[in-house]
C-alpha positions as CSV (number, residue, x, y, z in Angstrom):
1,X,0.0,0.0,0.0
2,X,2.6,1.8,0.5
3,X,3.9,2.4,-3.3
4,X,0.0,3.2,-4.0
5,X,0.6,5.9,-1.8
6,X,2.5,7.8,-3.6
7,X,-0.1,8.1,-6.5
8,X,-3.1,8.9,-4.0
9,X,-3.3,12.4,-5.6
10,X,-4.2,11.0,-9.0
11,X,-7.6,9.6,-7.7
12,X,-10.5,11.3,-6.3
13,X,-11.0,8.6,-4.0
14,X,-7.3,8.2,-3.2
15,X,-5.8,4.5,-2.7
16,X,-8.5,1.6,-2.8
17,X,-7.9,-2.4,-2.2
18,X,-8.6,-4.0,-5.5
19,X,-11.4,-6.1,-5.2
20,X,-10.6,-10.2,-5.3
21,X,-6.9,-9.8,-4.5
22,X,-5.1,-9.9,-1.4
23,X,-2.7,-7.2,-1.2
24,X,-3.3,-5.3,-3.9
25,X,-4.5,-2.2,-4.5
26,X,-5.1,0.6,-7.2
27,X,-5.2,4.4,-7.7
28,X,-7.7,5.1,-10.5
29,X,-9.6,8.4,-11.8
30,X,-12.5,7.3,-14.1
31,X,-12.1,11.0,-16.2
32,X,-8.5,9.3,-17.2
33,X,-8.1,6.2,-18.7
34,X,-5.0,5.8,-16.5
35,X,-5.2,3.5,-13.9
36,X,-2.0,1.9,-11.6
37,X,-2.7,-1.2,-10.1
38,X,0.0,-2.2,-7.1
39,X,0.1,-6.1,-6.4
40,X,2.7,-7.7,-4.0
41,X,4.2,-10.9,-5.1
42,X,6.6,-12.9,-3.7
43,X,7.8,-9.8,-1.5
44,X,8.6,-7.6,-4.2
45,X,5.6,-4.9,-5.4
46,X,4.6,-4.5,-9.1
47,X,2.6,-1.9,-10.4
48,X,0.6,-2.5,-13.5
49,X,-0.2,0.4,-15.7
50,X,-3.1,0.8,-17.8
51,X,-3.5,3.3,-20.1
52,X,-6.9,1.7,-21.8
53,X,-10.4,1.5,-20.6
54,X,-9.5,-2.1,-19.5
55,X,-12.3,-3.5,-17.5
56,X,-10.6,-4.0,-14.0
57,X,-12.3,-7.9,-14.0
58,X,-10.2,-8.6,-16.4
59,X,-7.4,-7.2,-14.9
60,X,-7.7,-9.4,-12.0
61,X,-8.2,-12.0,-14.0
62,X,-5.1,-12.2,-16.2
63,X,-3.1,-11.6,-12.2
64,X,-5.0,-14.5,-10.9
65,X,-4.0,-16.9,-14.2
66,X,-0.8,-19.2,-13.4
């Protein structure tokens, strides 16, 4: 949460836990198509940027996929 943290001024509603993943979480302004998704895996944090209109399901989805 930490690293999300840093982008809470690119969100109206700051830093929010992505819904269906542990430790995740994502900073996301619906009048941009920009949204950073921060995941922690195996103790090292990645952030996902999505410059499309990318549903965030499917977003989830493709993290979840071995």
């Amino acid at each position: 949460k930490e690293a999300a943290d840093r982008y809470r001024g690119e969100s109206p509603k700051g830093v929010e836990p992505v819904p269906g993943l542990a430790n995740a979480y994502m900073v996301f302004d619906p009048k941009t198509p920009n949204r950073r998704i921060f995941i922690e895996y195996k103790k090292k944090v990645y952030m996902i940027v999505s410059g499309e209109k990318i549903p965030l399901a499917t977003i989830v989805k493709s993290v979840l996929q071995p």
